[in-house]
C-alpha positions as CSV (number, residue, x, y, z in Angstrom):
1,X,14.7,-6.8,4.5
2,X,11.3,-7.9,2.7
3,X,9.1,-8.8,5.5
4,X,6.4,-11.4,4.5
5,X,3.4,-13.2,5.7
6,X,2.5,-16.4,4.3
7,X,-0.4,-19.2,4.3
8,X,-4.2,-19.4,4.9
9,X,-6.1,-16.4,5.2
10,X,-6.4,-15.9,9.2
11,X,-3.2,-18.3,9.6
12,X,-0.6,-16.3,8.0
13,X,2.8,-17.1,9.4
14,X,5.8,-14.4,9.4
15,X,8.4,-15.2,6.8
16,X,11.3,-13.1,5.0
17,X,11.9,-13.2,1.3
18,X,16.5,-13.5,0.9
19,X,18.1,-11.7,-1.5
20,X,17.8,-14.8,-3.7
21,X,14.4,-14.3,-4.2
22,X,13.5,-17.3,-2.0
23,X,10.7,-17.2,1.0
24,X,12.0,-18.1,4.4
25,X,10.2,-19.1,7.3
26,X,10.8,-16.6,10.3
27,X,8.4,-18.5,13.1
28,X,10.5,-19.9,15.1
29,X,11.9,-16.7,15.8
30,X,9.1,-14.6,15.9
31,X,5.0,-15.3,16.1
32,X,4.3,-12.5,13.5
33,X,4.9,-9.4,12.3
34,X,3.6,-6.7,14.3
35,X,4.3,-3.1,16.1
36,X,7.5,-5.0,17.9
37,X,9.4,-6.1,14.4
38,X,8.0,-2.8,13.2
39,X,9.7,-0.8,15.7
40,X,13.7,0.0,15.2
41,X,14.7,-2.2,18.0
42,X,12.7,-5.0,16.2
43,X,14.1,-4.9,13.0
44,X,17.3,-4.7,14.2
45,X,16.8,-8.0,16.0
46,X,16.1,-9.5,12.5
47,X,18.7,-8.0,10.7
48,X,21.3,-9.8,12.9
49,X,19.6,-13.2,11.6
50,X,21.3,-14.8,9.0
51,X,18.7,-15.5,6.2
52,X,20.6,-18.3,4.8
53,X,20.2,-20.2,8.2
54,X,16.3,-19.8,8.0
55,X,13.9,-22.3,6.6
56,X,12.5,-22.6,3.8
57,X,9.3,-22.8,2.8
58,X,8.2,-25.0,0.0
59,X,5.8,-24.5,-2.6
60,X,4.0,-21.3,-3.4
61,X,2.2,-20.2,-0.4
62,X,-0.9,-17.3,-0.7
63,X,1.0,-14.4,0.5
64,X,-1.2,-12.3,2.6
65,X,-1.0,-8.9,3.9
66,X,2.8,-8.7,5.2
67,X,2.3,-7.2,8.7
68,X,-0.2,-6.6,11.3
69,X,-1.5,-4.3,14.1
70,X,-2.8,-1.6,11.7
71,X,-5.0,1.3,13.3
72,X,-5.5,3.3,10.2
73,X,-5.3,3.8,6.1
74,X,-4.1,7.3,5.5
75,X,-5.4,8.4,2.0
76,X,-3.5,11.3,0.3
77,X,-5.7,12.4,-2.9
78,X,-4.5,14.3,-6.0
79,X,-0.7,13.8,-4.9
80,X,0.8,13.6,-8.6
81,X,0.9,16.6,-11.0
82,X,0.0,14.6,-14.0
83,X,-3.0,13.2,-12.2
84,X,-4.2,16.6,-10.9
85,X,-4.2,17.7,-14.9
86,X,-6.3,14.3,-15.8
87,X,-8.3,15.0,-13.2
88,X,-8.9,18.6,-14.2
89,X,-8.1,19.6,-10.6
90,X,-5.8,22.2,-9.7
91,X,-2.8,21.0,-7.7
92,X,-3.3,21.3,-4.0
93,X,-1.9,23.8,-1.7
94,X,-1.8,21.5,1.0
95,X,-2.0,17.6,1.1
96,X,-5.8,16.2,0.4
97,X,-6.4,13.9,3.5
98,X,-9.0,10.9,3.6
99,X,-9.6,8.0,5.6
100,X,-9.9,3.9,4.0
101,X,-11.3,1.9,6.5
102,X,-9.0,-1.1,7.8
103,X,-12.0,-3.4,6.8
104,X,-10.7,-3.0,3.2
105,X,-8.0,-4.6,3.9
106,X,-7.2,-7.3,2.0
107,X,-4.2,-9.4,0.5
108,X,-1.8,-8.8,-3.1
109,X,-3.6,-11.7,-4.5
110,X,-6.8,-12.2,-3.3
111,X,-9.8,-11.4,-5.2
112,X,-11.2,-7.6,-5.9
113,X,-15.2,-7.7,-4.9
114,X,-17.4,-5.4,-6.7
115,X,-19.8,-3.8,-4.8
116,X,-23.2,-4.0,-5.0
117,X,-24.5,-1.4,-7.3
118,X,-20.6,-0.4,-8.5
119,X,-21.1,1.2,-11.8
120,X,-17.5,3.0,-11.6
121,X,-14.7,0.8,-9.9
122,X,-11.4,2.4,-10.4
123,X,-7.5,1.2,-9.5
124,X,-4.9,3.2,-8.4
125,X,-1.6,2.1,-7.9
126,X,0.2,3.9,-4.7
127,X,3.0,3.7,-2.7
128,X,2.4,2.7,0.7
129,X,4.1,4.5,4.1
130,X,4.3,2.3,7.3
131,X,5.1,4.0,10.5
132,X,7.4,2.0,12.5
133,X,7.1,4.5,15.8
134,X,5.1,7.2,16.9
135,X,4.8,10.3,15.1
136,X,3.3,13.4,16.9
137,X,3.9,17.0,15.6
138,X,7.2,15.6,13.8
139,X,9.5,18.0,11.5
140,X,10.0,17.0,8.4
141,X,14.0,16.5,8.7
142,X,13.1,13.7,11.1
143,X,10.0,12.3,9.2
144,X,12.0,9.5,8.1
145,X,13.0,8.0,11.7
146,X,9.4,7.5,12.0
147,X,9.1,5.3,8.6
148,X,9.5,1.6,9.3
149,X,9.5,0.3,5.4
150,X,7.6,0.7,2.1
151,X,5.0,-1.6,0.4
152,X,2.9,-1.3,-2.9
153,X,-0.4,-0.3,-1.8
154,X,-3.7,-0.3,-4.3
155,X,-6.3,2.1,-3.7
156,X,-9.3,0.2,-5.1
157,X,-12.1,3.7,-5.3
158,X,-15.7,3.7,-6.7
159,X,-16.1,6.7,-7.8
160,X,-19.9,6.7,-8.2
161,X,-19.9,6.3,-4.5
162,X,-16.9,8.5,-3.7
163,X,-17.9,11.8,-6.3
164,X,-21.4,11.1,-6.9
165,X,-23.3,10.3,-3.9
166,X,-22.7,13.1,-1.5
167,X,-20.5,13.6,1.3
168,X,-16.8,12.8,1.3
169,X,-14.9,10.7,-0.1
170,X,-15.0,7.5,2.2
171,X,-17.8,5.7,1.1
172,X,-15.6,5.3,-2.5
173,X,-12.3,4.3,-0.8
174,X,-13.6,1.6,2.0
175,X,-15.5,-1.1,0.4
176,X,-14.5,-4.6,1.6
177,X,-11.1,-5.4,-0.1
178,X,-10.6,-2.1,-1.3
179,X,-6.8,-2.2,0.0
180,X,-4.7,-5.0,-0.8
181,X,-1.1,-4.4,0.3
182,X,2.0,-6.1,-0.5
183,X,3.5,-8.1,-1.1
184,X,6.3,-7.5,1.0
185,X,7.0,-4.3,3.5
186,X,10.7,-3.6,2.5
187,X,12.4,-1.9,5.5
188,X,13.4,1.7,4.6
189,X,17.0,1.1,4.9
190,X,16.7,-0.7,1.5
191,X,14.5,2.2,0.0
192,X,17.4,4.7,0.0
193,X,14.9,7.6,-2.3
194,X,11.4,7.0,-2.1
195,X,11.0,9.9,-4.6
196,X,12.8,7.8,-6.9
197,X,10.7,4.7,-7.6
198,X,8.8,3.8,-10.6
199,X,4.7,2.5,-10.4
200,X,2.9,1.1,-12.9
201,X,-0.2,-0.4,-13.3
202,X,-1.9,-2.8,-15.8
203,X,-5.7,-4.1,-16.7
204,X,-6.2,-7.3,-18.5
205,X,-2.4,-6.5,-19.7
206,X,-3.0,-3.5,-21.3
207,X,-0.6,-0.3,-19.5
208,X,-3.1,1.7,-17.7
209,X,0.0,3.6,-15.0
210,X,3.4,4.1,-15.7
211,X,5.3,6.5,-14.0
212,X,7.6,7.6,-11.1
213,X,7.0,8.8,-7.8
214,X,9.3,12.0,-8.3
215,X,6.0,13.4,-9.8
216,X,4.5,13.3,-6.4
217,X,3.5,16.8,-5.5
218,X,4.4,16.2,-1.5
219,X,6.9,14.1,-0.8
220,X,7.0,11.1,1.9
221,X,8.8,12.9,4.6
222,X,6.5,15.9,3.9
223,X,3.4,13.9,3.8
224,X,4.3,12.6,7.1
225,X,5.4,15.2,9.0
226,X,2.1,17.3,7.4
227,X,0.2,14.0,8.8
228,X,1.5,14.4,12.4
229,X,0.3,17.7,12.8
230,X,-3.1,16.4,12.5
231,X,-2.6,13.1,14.2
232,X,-1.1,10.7,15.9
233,X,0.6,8.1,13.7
234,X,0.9,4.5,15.4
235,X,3.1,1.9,14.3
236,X,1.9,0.3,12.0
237,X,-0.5,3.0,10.5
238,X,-0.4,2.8,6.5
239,X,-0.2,6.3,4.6
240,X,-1.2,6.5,0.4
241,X,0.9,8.6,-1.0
242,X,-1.4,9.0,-4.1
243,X,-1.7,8.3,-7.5
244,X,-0.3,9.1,-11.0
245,X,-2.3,9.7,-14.3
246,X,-3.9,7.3,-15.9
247,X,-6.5,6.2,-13.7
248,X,-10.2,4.6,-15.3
249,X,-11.8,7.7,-14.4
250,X,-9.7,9.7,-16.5
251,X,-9.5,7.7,-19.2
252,X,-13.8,6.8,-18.7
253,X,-13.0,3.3,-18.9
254,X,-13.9,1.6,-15.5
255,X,-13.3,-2.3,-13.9
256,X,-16.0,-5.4,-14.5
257,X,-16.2,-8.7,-12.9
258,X,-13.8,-10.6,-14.4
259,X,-11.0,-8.1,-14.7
260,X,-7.5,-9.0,-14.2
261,X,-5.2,-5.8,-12.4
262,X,-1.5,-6.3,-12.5
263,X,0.5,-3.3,-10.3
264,X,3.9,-3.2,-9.2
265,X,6.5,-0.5,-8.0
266,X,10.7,-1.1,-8.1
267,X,12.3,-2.8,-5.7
268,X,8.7,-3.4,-3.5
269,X,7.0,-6.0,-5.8
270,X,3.8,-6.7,-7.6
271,X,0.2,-7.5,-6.7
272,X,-2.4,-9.0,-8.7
273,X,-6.1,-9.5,-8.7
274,X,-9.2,-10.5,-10.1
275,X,-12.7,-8.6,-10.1
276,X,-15.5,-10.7,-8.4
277,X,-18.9,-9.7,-7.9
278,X,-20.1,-9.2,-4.2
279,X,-22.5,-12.1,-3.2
């Protein structure tokens, strides 16, 4: 399933996207996606609905971020071996763990702000982990059980803030709408190898990303299984897995007001948005 929300920001409304490409309105069924349609028992209850049989929803809605009831943005840093060489890093023993702050958040097509005093705003296109039930000290066989669905996830990062002014990384990674996600969360059973997906990323249309997730370094299960050792992982919780090469930092080429980013991965969807300045 591709698992929507749709409408105003603050009035979203749950709705499904069919296999014909069309959006389809799932509130009279259920008030919103949450922990509950997150959870096995939950998604099983939508499966059984017949999308055909749904309404649909006229127009081109804003699509917001496609589910709710998120505790916390896992970051996982240098996760790609071309990326670690770009970055002139060497490639990590064990998973590099940060934190994004959930007021980040922020819709596939609502705008980028640039903070105040940004010199070096960055994109990053990632793939996106939901957990869909609690994970505590899981093995990585049964990683997957825990993994309700997949999104695109971008990983907005000044890096003037995150590299340059001390301490960790978290004041480059949390800025307001530093985390758009979506458009859809598509339920793992349609994501058969999520080491096999291709991400790409473009600025003003120029190809700044383009590559596959089979150059992660740690793979999903592995990243959350690792996670869970640390943790406790709540429905809902949203893991990035990382980034491949061809960020702006490596290429010293960086995002200004008025910048158009266009990001997408197989079978999950794309995002876009436009660089505003912060007021």
């Amino acid at each position: 399933m591709k698992l929507v929300r749709y409408g105003a920001k603050g009035r979203e409304k749950p709705g499904l996207i069919g296999s014909d490409g069309r959006l389809r309105d799932l509130s009279g069924h259920i008030a919103n996606i949450g922990w509950n349609e997150l959870a096995p028992s939950g998604q099983n209850r939508l499966s059984r609905l017949d999308p055909g049989g749904l309404p649909l929803v006229p127009g081109k809605p804003r699509l917001g971020v496609p589910y709710t009831g998120i505790s916390k943005i896992i970051g996982i840093g240098l996760n790609y071996r071309a990326h670690a060489d770009e970055a002139k890093m060497p490639l990590p023993t064990e998973p590099v763990v940060f934190m994004k702050a959930t007021s980040c958040i922020n819709g596939p097509f609502d705008p980028i702000i640039k903070p105040r005093d940004s010199t070096k705003l960055d994109w990053e296109v990632e793939l996106g982990i939901v957990i869909g039930r609690e994970a505590r000290y899981v093995d990585e066989g049964d990683a997957p059980k825990h993994v309700a669905g997949y999104c695109v996830f971008h990983d907005v990062s000044e890096r003037a803030f995150q590299l340059e002014r001390g301490g960790s990384w978290d004041k480059g990674k949390g800025c307001d709408t530093f985390g758009p996600i979506g458009p859809c969360l598509v339920t793992a059973d349609e994501i058969p190898d999520p080491q096999n997906l291709r991400l790409w990323l473009d600025v003003n249309g120029q190809r700044m990303q383009d590559s596959t997730t089979a150059d992660m370094i740690f793979g999903c299960a592995r990243i959350v299984s690792y996670l869970s050792q640390f943790m406790t992982l709540l429905p809902g919780d949203l893991i990035a897995t990382g980034t491949p090469q061809g960020v702006g930092m490596g290429r010293g080429v960086f995002l200004n007001v008025g910048d158009e980013v266009r990001l997408g991965i197989d079978g999950l969807g794309e995002q876009r948005q436009k660089v505003i300045a912060a007021r």
